[in-house]
C-alpha positions in Angstrom: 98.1 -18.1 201.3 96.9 -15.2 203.6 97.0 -17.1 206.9 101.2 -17.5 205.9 100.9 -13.7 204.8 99.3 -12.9 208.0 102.5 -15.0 210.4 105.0 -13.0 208.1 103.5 -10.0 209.0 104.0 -10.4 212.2 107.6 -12.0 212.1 109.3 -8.9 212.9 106.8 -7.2 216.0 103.5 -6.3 216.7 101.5 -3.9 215.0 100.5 -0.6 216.0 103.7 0.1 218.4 104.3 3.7 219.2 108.4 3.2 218.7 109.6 2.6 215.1 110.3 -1.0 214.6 113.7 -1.5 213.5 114.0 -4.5 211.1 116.6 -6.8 211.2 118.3 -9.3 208.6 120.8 -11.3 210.3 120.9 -14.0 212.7 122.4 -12.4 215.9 123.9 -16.1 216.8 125.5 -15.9 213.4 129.1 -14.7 213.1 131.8 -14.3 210.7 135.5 -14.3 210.5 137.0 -11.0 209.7 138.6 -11.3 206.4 142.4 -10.3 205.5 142.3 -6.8 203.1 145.8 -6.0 203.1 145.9 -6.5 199.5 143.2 -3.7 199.2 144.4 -0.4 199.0 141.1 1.5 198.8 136.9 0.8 198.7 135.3 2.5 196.4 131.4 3.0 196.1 129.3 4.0 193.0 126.0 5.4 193.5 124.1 8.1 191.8 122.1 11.6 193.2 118.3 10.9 192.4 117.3 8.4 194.9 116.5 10.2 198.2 116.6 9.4 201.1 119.2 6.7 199.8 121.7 8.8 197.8 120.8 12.4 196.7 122.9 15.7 196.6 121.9 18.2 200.0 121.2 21.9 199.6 124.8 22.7 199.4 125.1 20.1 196.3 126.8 17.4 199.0 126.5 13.8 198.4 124.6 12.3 201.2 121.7 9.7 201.9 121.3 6.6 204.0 123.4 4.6 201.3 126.2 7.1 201.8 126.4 6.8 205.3 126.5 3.3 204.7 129.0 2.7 202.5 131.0 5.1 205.2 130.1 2.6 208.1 131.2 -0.4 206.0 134.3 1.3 205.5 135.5 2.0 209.1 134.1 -1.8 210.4 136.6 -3.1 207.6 139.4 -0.7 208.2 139.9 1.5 205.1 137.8 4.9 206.6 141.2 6.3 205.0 140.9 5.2 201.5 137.3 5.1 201.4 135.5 6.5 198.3 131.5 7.1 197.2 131.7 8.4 193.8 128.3 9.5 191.9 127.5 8.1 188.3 124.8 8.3 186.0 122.1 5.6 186.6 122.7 3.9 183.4 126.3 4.3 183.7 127.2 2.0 187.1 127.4 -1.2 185.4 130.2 0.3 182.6 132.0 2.4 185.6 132.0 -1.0 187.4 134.0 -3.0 185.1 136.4 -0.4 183.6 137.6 0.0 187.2 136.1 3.5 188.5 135.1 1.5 191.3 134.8 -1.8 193.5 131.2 -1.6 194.1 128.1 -0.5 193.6 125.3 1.2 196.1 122.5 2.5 194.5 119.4 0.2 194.9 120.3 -2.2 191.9 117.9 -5.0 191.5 118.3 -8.5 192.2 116.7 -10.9 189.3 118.1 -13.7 187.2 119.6 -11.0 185.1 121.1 -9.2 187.3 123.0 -12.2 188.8 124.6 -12.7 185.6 126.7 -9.5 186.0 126.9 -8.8 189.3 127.7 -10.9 192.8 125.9 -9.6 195.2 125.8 -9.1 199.4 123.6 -10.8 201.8 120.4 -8.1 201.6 120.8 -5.1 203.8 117.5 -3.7 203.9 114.3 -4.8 202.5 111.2 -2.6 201.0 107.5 -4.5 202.5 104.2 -3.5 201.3 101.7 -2.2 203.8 97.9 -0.9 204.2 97.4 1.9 205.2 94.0 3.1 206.8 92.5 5.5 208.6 92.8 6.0 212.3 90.5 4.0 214.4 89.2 2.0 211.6 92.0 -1.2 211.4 90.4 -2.3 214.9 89.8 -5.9 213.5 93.1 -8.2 213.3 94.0 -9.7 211.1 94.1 -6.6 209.1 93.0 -8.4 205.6 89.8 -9.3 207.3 88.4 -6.2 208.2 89.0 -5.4 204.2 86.8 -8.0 203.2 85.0 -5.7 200.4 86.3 -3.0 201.3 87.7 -0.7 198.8 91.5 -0.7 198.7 93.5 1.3 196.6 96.9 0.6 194.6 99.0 1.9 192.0 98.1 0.6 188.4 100.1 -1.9 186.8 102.5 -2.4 190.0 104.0 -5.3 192.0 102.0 -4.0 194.6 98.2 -4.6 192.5 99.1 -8.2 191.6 100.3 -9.2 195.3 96.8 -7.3 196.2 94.7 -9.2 193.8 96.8 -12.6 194.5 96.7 -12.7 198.0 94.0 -10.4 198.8 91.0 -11.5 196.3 88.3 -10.6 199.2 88.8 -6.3 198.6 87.0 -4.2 195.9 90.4 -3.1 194.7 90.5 0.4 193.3 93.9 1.8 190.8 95.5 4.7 190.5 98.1 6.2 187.5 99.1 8.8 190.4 100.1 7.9 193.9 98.7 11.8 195.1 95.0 10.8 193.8 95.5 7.7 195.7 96.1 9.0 198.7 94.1 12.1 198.6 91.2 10.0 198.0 92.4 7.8 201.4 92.5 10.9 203.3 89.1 12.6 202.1 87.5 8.7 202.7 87.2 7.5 199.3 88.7 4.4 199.5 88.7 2.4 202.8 93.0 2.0 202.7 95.8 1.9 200.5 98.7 -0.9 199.7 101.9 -0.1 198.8 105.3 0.7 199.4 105.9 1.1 203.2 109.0 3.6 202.6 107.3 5.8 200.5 104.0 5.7 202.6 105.8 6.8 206.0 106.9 9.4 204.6 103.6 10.6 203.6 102.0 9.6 206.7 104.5 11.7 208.2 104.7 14.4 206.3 101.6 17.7 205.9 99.7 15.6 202.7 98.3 13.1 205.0 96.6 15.7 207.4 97.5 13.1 210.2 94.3 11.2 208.8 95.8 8.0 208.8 98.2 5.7 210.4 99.6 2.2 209.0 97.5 -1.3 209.8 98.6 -4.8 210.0 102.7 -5.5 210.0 105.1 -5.5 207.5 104.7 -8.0 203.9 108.1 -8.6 202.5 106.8 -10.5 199.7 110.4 -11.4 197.6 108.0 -13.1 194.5 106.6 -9.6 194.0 109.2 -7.3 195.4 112.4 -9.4 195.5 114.3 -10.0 197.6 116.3 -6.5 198.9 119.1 -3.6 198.7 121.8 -5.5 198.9 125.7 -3.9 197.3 127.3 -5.2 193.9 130.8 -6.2 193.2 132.1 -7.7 190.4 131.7 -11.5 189.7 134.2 -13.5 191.6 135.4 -10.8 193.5 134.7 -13.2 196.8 137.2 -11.3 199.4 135.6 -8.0 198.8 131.9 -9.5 198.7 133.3 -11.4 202.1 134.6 -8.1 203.9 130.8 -6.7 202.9 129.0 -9.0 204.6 131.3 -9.4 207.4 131.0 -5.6 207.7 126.6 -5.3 207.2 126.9 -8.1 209.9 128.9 -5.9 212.0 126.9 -2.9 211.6 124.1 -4.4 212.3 125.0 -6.1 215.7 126.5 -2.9 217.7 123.7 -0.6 216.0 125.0 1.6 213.4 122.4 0.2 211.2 119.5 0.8 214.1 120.9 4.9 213.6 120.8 5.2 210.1 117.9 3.5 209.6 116.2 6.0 212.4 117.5 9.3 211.2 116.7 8.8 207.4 113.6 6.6 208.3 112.2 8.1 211.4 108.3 6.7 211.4 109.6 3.4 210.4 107.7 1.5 207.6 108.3 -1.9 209.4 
């Protein structure tokens, strides 16, 4: 099980590269017709404003965030920059606003489960969240990265996806939980614990930001684990709605081949967490 961890890892670069590693989730041999919208005479998005970096309101109460800028780009590859829409929602509310009509689709982070599926069709995945260690610079010398943690003292948050894909696939560390992700990682940085594993998003922003003290730096690749962190961001539409969830794709596709995504991903992502 860790030996296929370990070639997954390394599926989308080597390790330890000084340039952020820009992930990608397309076949760039794959393409797709451009689908016929004249029968659409506006796109509109429905997000909410307490997910930074994704979708949050700026200092001067603006709607912005990576899945803003997105929904923007999907609108000008398709065509409708002039009817384009991102309206904000309460969290609990997307699902209602969806089907009385305040919008054609949904781009806020929404799950993908069995469940989900039952109300929602959904795009091909536009980004996905990995797990990561992260250790302390210097001391990740041995590759693969899991063996070096042989015993070692890992830590992870209590009662999260991320402790049983440690203690599944990792049973060789002396894992260590946390109820608080800031005791977790203070403890990294004063050398408490020999690494971390968690989410890589949240990490790079820690590792980039003052808390980490530059201590530490991430070790090993990427683990995108779907059985314990599904399977992606991806946007919702309506069930059956197959012209709209077409354009979508065809657009992320798009976005993805000339680079818009590459930019976005950069400026609200700049360490990288692939």
């Amino acid at each position: 099980m860790v030996s296929a961890l370990a070639l997954l890892a390394a599926l989308l670069g080597p390790s330890g590269s000084a340039e952020p590693t820009i992930p990608h989730f397309w076949d760039s041999r794959e393409r797709q017709p451009k689908p016929e919208l004249s029968n659409l005479p506006r796109l509109r998005f429905l997000t909410t404003i307490d997910f930074p970096p994704f979708n949050f309101l700026d200092e001067s109460g603006r709607l912005t965030g990576f899945h803003v800028d997105l929904a923007r780009a999907i609108c000008a590859r398709i065509d409708l920059t002039d009817t384009c829409q991102i309206q904000a929602v309460p969290w609990e509310e997307l699902p209602q606003a969806l089907r009385a009509g305040d919008g054609e689709a949904i781009i806020a982070g929404l799950a993908i489960s069995a469940e989900s599926r039952q109300r929602f069709a959904f795009s091909r995945p536009y980004l996905r969240l990995p797990a990561r260690f992260v250790m302390h610079k210097g001391s990740a010398a041995e590759e693969p990265v899991y063996a070096g943690l042989e015993g070692k003292r890992v830590g992870v948050i209590d009662g999260s996806a991320h402790e049983r894909a440690l203690r599944d696939l990792f049973p060789g560390v002396r894992v260590v939980t946390y109820s608080r992700s800031d005791w977790m990682l203070d403890d990294l940085r004063e050398g408490k614990t020999d690494a971390v594993f968690g989410d890589g998003m949240r990490l790079s922003f820690w590792l980039a930001g003052t808390g980490s003290q530059t201590c530490c730096s991430f070790a090993g690749g990427p683990y995108l684990l779907p059985e314990y962190l599904g399977t992606g961001m991806a946007v919702a539409v309506d069930p059956g709605d197959e012209q709209l969830l077409a354009a979508i794709n065809y657009a992320l596709r798009e976005i993805e081949a000339e680079g818009t995504f590459a930019e976005l991903y950069l400026r609200y992502f700049p360490l990288g967490f692939f």
